[in-house]
C-alpha positions as CSV (number, residue, x, y, z in Angstrom):
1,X,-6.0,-8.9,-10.0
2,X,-6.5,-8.0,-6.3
3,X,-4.4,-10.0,-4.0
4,X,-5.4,-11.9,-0.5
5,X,-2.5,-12.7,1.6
6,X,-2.4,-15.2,5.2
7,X,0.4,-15.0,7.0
8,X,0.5,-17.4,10.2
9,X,3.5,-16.7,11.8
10,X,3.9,-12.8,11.4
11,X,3.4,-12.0,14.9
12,X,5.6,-13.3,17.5
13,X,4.4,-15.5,20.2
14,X,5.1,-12.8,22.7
15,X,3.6,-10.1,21.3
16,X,0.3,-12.2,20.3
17,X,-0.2,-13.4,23.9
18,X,0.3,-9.7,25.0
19,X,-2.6,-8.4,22.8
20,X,-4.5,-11.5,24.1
21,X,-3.7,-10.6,27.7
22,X,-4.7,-7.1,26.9
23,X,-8.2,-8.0,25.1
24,X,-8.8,-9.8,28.5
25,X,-7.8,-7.2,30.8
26,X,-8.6,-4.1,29.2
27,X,-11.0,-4.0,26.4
28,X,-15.1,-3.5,27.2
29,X,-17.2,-4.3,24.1
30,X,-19.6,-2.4,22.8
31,X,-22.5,-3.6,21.4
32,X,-24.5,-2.1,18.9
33,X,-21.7,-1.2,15.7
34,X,-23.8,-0.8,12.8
35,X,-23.7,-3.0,10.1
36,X,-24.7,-0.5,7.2
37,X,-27.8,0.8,6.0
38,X,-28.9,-3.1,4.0
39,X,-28.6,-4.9,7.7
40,X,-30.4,-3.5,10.7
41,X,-28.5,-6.1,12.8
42,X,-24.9,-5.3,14.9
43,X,-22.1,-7.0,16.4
44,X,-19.5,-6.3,19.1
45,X,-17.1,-3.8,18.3
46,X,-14.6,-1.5,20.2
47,X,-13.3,1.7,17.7
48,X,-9.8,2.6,19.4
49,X,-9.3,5.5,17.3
50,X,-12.5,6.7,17.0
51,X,-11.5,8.1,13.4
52,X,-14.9,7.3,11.6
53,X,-15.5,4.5,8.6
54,X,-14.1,7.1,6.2
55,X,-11.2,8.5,7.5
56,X,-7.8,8.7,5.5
57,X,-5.5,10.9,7.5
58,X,-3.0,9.2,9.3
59,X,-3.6,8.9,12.9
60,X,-0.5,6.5,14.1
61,X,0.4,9.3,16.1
62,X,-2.9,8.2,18.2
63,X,-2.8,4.9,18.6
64,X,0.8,5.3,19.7
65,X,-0.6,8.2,22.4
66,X,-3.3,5.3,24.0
67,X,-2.6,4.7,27.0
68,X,-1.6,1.3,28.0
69,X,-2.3,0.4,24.7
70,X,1.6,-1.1,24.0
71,X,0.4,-4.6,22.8
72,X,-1.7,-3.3,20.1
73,X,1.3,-0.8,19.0
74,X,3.2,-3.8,19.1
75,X,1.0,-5.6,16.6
76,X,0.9,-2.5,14.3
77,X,4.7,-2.7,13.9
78,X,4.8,-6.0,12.7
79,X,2.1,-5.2,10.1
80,X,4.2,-1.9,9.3
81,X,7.5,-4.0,9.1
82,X,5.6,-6.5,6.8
83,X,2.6,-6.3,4.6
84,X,1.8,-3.4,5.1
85,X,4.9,-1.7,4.9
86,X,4.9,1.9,3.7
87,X,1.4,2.8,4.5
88,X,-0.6,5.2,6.7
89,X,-2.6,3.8,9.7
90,X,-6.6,5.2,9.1
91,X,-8.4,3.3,11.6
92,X,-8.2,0.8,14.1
93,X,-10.6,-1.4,15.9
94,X,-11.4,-4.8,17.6
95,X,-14.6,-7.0,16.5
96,X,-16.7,-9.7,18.4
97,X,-18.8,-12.3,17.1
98,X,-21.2,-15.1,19.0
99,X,-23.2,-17.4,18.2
100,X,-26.4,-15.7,16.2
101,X,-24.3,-12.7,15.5
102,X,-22.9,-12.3,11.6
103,X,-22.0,-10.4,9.6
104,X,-23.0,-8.8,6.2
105,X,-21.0,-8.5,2.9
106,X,-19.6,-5.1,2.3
107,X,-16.1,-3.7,1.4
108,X,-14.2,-1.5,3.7
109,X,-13.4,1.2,1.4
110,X,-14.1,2.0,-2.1
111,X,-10.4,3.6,-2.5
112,X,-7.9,0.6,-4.5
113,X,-5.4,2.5,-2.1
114,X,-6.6,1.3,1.1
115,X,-6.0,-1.8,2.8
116,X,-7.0,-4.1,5.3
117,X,-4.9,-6.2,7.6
118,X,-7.3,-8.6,10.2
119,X,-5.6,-10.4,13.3
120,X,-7.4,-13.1,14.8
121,X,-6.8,-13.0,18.5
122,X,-8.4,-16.3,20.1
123,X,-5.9,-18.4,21.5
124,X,-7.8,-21.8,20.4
125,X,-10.1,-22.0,17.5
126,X,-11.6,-24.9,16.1
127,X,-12.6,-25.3,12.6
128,X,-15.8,-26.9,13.5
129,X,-16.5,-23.2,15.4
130,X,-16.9,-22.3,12.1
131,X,-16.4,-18.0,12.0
132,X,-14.3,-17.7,8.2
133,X,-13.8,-14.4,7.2
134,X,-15.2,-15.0,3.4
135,X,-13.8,-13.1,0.3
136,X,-16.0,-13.0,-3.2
137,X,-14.9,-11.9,-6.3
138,X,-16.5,-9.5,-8.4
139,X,-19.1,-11.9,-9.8
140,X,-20.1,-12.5,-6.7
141,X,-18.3,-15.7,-6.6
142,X,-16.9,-17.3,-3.4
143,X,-13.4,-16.3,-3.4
144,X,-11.9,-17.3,-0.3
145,X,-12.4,-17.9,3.4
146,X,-9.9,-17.9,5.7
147,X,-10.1,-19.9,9.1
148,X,-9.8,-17.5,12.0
149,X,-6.7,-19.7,13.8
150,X,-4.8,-17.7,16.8
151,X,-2.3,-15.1,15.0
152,X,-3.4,-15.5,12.0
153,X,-3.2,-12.3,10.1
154,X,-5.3,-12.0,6.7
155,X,-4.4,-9.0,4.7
156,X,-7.1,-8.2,2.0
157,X,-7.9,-5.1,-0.6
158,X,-10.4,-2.0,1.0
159,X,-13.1,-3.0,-1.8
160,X,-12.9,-6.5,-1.8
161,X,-16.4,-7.7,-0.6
162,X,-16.4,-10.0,2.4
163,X,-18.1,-10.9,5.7
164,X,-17.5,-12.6,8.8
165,X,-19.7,-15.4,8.9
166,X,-21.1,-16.4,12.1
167,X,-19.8,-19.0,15.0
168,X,-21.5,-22.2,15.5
169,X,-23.6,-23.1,18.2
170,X,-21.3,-25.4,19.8
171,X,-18.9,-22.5,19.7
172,X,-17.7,-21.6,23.7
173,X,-15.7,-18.7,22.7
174,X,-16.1,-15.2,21.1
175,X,-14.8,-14.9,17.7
176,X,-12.2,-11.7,18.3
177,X,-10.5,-9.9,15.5
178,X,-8.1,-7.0,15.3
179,X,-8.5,-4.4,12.2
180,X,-5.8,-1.7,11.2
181,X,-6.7,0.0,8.3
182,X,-4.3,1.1,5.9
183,X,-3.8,3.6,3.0
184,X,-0.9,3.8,0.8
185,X,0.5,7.6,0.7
């Protein structure tokens, strides 16, 4: 059985309002990340690795070598020193999501070795905003969704099939989420 974990209190205040601080200061979306070959539509993204969907060498070493880039090294070593303990760091990169912009059910890799860990990064969300990250089971069955609330950190399988459905209209804000990719050695 493949296991969906939520942890809401894994990263510490101060280290959630620094990667907060640093998504405001820093980051400059790009629009345009493609959504796979079944969806011609895209979404805000920002690859801070650069590594490529597919990649499974470890590239720590790189996100540690970004400049300025502290807060989101900081992050990474509470996953590390949590769930995902033990494993290699593949890819890293930041998504955005308005209102009219969705996303499309896929897995992330087709390895039962590789992991995801997703950190919500808004510091309000409300659950009328709507914006779940939704998890099906092999059926095709809803099998989850998960509330993107500030910190909250959902950890979930490379091939599970999800998507990230879209914000509500009445939503003000821009649905931000942090993804490390992980692959046990």
């Amino acid at each position: 059985m493949k296991v969906v974990a939520q942890f809401d209190t894994l990263i510490p205040a101060d280290k959630l309002r620094a990667v907060q601080d640093y998504f405001a200061a820093r980051v400059r979306w790009k629009y345009g990340w493609p959504q796979g070959g079944k969806d011609p539509y895209s979404h805000w993204n920002i690859d801070f690795l650069e590594s490529g969907l597919h990649n499974q060498e470890n590239l720590e070493h790189k996100l540690r070598e970004l400049p300025d880039a502290r807060p989101l090294v900081d992050v990474w070593d509470c996953l590390k020193a949590g769930p995902m303990h033990g494993q290699h760091l593949v890819r890293c990169y930041a998504n955005a999501h308005t209102f009219g912009v969705e996303g499309y059910t896929h897995t992330d890799s087709d390895k039962p070795d590789n992991y995801t860990a997703v950190v919500y990064l808004n510091p309000v969300w409300k659950p009328e905003w709507a914006g779940e990250l939704v998890l099906f089971d092999d059926a095709g069955d809803l099998l989850c969704a998960i509330l993107p609330k500030p910190g909250r950190v959902a950890m979930i399988p490379g091939d599970v099939p999800h998507a990230a459905r879209g914000v509500s209209r009445i939503c003000p804000a821009v649905r931000v989420s942090l993804a490390f990719k992980g692959r046990i050695p």
